[in-house]
C-alpha positions as a printed Julia matrix, in Angstrom:
57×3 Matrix{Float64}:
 143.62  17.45  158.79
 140.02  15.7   159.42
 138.56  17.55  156.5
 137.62  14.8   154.16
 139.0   11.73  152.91
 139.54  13.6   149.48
 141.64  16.37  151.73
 143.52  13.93  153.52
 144.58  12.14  150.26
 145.36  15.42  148.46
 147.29  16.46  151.3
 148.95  12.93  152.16
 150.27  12.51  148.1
 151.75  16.35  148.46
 153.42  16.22  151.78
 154.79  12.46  150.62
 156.3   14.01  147.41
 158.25  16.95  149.19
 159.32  13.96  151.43
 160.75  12.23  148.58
 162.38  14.89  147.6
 164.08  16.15  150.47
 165.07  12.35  151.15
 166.8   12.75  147.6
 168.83  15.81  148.43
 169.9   14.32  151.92
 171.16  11.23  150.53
 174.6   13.0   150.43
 174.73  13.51  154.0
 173.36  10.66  155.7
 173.29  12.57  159.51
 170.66  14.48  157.7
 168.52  11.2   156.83
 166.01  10.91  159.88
 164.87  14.97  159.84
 164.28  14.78  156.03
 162.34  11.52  156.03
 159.78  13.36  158.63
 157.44  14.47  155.58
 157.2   10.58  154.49
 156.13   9.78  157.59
 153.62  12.73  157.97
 152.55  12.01  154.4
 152.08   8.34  155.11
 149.51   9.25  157.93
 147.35  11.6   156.15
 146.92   8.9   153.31
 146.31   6.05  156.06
 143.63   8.73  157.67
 142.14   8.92  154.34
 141.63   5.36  154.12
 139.95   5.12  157.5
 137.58   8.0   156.19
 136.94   6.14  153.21
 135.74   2.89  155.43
 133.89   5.14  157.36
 131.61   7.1   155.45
């Protein structure tokens, strides 16, 4: 996102939370595990990127 470090958190806690819950409703079908566990991982980054913003400036 590179907006901010206030962005990239904002973003990062939102994308993390629909990645919770689409983990949640694939826990039934575990073939479906890996694709809906792509938010966490995009969510993860964007709050990591925050916290190199927040060193930086």
């Amino acid at each position: 996102m590179c907006w901010s470090a206030t962005a990239d958190l904002a973003a990062g806690t939102g994308i993390a939370a629909v990645g919770a819950v689409s983990v949640s409703l694939a826990a039934r079908r575990p073939r479906d595990l890996p694709l809906a566990a792509l938010p966490l991982l995009l969510g993860a980054h964007q709050i990591i990127e925050a916290a190199v913003w927040h060193q930086d400036g």
